[in-house]
C-alpha positions as YAML, in Angstrom:
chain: A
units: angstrom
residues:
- id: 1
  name: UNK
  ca: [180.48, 75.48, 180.15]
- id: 2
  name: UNK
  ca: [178.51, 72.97, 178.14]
- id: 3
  name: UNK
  ca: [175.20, 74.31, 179.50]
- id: 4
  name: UNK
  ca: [176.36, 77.78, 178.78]
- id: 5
  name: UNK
  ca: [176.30, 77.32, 174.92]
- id: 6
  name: UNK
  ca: [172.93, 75.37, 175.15]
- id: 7
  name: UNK
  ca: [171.82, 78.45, 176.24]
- id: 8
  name: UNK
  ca: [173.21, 80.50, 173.78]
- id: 9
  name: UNK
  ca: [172.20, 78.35, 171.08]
- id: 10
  name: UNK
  ca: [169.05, 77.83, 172.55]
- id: 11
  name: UNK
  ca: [168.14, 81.69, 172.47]
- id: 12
  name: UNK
  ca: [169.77, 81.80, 168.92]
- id: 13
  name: UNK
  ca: [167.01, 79.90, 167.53]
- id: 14
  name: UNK
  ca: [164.46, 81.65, 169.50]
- id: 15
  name: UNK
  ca: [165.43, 84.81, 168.09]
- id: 16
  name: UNK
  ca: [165.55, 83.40, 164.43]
- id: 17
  name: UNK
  ca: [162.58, 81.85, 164.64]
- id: 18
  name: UNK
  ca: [160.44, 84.99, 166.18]
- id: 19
  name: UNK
  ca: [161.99, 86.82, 162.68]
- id: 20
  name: UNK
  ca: [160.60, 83.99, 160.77]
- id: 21
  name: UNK
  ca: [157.26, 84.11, 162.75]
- id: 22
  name: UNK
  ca: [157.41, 87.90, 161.92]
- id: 23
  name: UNK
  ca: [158.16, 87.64, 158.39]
- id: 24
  name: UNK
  ca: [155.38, 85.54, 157.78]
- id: 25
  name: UNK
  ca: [152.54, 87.48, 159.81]
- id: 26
  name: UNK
  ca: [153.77, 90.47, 157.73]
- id: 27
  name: UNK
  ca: [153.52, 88.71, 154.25]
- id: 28
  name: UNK
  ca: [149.94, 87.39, 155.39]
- id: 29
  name: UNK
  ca: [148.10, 90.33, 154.99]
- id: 30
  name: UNK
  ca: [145.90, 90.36, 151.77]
- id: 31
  name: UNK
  ca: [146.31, 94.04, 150.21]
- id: 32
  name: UNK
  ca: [149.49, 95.42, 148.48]
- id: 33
  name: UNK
  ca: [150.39, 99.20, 148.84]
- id: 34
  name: UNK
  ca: [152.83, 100.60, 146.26]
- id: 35
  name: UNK
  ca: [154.24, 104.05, 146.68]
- id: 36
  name: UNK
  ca: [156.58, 105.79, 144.56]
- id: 37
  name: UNK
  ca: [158.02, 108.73, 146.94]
- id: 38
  name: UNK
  ca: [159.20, 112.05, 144.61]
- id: 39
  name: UNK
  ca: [161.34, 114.76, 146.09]
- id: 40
  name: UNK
  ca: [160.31, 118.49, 146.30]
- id: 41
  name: UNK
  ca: [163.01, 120.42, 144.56]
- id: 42
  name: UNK
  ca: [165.69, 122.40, 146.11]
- id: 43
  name: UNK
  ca: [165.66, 125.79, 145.72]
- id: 44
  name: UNK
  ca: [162.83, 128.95, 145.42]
- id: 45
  name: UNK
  ca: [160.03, 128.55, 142.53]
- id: 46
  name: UNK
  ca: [160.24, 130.88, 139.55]
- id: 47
  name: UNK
  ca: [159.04, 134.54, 140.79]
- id: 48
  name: UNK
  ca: [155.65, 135.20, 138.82]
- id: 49
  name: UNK
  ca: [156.24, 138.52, 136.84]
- id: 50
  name: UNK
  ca: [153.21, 140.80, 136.27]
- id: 51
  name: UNK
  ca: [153.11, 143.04, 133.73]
- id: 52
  name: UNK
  ca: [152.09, 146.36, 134.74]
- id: 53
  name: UNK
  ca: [149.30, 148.36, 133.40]
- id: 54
  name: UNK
  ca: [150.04, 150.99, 130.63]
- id: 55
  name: UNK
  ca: [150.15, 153.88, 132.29]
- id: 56
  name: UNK
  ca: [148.63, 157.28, 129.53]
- id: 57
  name: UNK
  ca: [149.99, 160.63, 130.02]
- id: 58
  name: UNK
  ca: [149.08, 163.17, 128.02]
- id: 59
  name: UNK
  ca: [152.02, 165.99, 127.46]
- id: 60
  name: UNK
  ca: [151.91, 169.57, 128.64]
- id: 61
  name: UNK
  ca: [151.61, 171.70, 125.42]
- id: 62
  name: UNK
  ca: [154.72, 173.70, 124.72]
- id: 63
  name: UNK
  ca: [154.60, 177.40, 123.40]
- id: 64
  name: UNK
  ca: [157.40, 178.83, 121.87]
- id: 65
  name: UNK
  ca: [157.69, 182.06, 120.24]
- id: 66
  name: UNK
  ca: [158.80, 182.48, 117.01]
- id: 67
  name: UNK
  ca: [162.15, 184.60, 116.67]
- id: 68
  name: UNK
  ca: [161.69, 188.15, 115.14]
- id: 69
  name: UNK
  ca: [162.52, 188.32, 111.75]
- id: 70
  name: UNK
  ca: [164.56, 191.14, 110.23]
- id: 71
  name: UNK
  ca: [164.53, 192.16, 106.31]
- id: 72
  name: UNK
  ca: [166.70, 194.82, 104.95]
- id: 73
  name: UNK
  ca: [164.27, 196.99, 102.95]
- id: 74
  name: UNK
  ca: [164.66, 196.41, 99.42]
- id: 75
  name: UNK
  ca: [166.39, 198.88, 97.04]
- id: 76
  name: UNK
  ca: [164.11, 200.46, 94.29]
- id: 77
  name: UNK
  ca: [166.06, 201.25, 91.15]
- id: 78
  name: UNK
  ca: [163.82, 203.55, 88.90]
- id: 79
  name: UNK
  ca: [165.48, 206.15, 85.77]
- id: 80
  name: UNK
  ca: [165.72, 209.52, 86.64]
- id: 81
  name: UNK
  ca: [163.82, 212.58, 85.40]
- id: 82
  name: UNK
  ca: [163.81, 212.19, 81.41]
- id: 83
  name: UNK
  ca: [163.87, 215.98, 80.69]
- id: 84
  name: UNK
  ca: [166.39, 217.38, 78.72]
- id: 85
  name: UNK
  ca: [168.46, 214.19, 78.18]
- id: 86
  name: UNK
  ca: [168.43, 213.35, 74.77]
- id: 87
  name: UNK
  ca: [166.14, 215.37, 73.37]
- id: 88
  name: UNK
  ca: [166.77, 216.82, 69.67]
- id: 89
  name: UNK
  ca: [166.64, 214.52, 66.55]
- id: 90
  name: UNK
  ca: [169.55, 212.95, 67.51]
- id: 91
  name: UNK
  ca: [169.04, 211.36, 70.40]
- id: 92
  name: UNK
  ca: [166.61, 208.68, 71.69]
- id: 93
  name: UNK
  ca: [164.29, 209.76, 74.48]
- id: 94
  name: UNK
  ca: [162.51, 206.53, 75.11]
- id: 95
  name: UNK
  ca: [165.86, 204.74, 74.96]
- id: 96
  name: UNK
  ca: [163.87, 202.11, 72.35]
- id: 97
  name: UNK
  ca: [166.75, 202.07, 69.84]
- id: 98
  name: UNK
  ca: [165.59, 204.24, 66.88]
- id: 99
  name: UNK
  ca: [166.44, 207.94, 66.79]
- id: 100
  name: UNK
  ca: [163.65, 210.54, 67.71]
- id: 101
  name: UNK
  ca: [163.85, 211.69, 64.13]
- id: 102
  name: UNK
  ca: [162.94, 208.58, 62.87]
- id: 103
  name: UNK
  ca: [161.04, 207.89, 65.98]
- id: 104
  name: UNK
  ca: [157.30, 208.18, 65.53]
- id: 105
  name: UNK
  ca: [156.10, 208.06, 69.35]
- id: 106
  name: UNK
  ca: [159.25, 209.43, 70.86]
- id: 107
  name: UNK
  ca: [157.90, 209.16, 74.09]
- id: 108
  name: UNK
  ca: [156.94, 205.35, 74.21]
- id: 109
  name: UNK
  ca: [158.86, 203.09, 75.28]
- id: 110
  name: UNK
  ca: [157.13, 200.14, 73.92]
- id: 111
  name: UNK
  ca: [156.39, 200.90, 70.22]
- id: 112
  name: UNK
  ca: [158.76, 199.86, 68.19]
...
Protein backbone atom coordinates (compact mmCIF):
# COMPACT_ATOMS: atom_id res chain seq x y z
CA UNK A 1 0.00 0.00 0.00
CA UNK A 2 3.04 2.13 0.67
CA UNK A 3 4.04 2.05 -3.02
CA UNK A 4 0.52 2.87 -3.94
CA UNK A 5 0.64 6.46 -2.45
CA UNK A 6 4.23 6.99 -3.90
CA UNK A 7 2.51 6.75 -6.87
CA UNK A 8 -0.14 8.93 -6.22
CA UNK A 9 1.99 11.47 -4.83
CA UNK A 10 4.39 10.97 -7.35
CA UNK A 11 1.84 11.88 -10.25
CA UNK A 12 0.52 14.74 -7.94
CA UNK A 13 3.59 16.62 -8.42
CA UNK A 14 3.85 15.80 -11.98
CA UNK A 15 0.65 17.28 -12.64
CA UNK A 16 1.44 20.49 -10.52
CA UNK A 17 4.46 20.98 -11.90
CA UNK A 18 3.34 20.63 -15.82
CA UNK A 19 0.70 23.71 -14.58
CA UNK A 20 3.66 25.53 -13.33
CA UNK A 21 5.70 24.70 -16.54
CA UNK A 22 2.51 25.98 -18.37
CA UNK A 23 2.02 29.04 -16.49
CA UNK A 24 5.32 30.15 -17.13
CA UNK A 25 5.60 29.39 -21.04
CA UNK A 26 2.33 31.41 -21.19
CA UNK A 27 3.63 34.50 -19.20
CA UNK A 28 6.91 34.33 -21.46
CA UNK A 29 5.63 35.69 -24.41
CA UNK A 30 6.68 39.40 -25.00
CA UNK A 31 3.38 41.27 -26.33
CA UNK A 32 0.26 42.12 -24.20
CA UNK A 33 -3.28 42.05 -25.86
CA UNK A 34 -6.04 43.93 -24.02
CA UNK A 35 -9.60 43.61 -25.11
CA UNK A 36 -12.55 45.14 -23.69
CA UNK A 37 -15.58 42.87 -25.12
CA UNK A 38 -19.11 45.18 -25.42
CA UNK A 39 -22.44 43.52 -25.90
CA UNK A 40 -24.80 44.17 -28.90
CA UNK A 41 -28.07 45.26 -27.45
CA UNK A 42 -31.14 43.27 -27.13
CA UNK A 43 -33.87 44.13 -29.00
CA UNK A 44 -34.73 45.73 -32.85
CA UNK A 45 -32.95 49.25 -33.74
CA UNK A 46 -35.15 52.33 -33.96
CA UNK A 47 -37.27 52.04 -37.40
CA UNK A 48 -35.91 55.03 -39.65
CA UNK A 49 -39.07 57.19 -40.50
CA UNK A 50 -39.12 58.97 -43.88
CA UNK A 51 -41.03 61.72 -44.43
CA UNK A 52 -43.01 61.55 -47.46
CA UNK A 53 -43.05 63.95 -50.25
CA UNK A 54 -45.79 66.71 -50.33
CA UNK A 55 -48.04 65.53 -52.48
CA UNK A 56 -50.05 69.08 -54.68
CA UNK A 57 -53.51 68.68 -55.78
CA UNK A 58 -55.14 71.20 -57.28
CA UNK A 59 -59.19 71.23 -56.56
CA UNK A 60 -61.90 70.67 -59.11
CA UNK A 61 -63.66 74.10 -59.52
CA UNK A 62 -67.16 74.09 -58.15
CA UNK A 63 -70.14 75.91 -59.96
CA UNK A 64 -73.06 76.69 -58.21
CA UNK A 65 -75.93 78.60 -59.34
CA UNK A 66 -77.17 81.37 -57.70
CA UNK A 67 -80.89 80.97 -56.33
CA UNK A 68 -83.56 83.05 -58.24
CA UNK A 69 -84.43 86.02 -56.61
CA UNK A 70 -88.01 87.23 -56.24
CA UNK A 71 -89.09 91.08 -55.57
CA UNK A 72 -92.60 92.07 -55.06
CA UNK A 73 -93.04 95.01 -57.47
CA UNK A 74 -93.07 98.13 -55.68
CA UNK A 75 -96.24 100.20 -55.05
CA UNK A 76 -96.34 103.71 -56.76
CA UNK A 77 -98.36 106.18 -54.74
CA UNK A 78 -99.02 109.31 -57.00
CA UNK A 79 -102.31 112.13 -56.25
CA UNK A 80 -105.10 111.71 -58.33
CA UNK A 81 -106.50 113.90 -61.11
CA UNK A 82 -106.46 117.60 -59.58
CA UNK A 83 -109.59 118.80 -61.51
CA UNK A 84 -112.35 120.09 -59.81
CA UNK A 85 -111.07 119.51 -56.23
CA UNK A 86 -110.62 122.61 -54.64
CA UNK A 87 -110.98 124.91 -57.06
CA UNK A 88 -112.78 128.41 -56.22
CA UNK A 89 -111.08 131.06 -53.94
CA UNK A 90 -111.50 129.04 -51.19
CA UNK A 91 -109.71 126.25 -51.59
CA UNK A 92 -106.03 125.40 -52.25
CA UNK A 93 -105.30 123.64 -55.52
CA UNK A 94 -101.62 123.12 -55.17
CA UNK A 95 -102.19 121.98 -51.59
CA UNK A 96 -99.09 124.68 -50.67
CA UNK A 97 -100.96 126.15 -47.69
CA UNK A 98 -102.22 129.60 -48.83
CA UNK A 99 -105.68 129.96 -50.33
CA UNK A 100 -106.04 130.32 -54.22
CA UNK A 101 -107.34 133.79 -53.57
CA UNK A 102 -104.39 134.80 -52.02
CA UNK A 103 -102.49 132.36 -54.04
CA UNK A 104 -100.51 133.97 -56.85
CA UNK A 105 -99.43 130.72 -58.92
CA UNK A 106 -102.30 128.53 -57.88
CA UNK A 107 -101.05 125.87 -59.79
CA UNK A 108 -97.42 125.51 -58.32
CA UNK A 109 -96.68 123.58 -55.93
CA UNK A 110 -93.39 124.96 -55.04
CA UNK A 111 -93.82 128.79 -54.82
CA UNK A 112 -94.54 129.82 -51.78
Amino acid sequence: MNRFSTAKTLAAAAVAFGALAATSAAHARSDVHFSIGLSAPIGYAAPVYVQPQPVYVQPQPVYVQPAPVYLQPRAVYYEGHRHGHRRGPWGDADRDGVPNRYDHAPHNPYRR
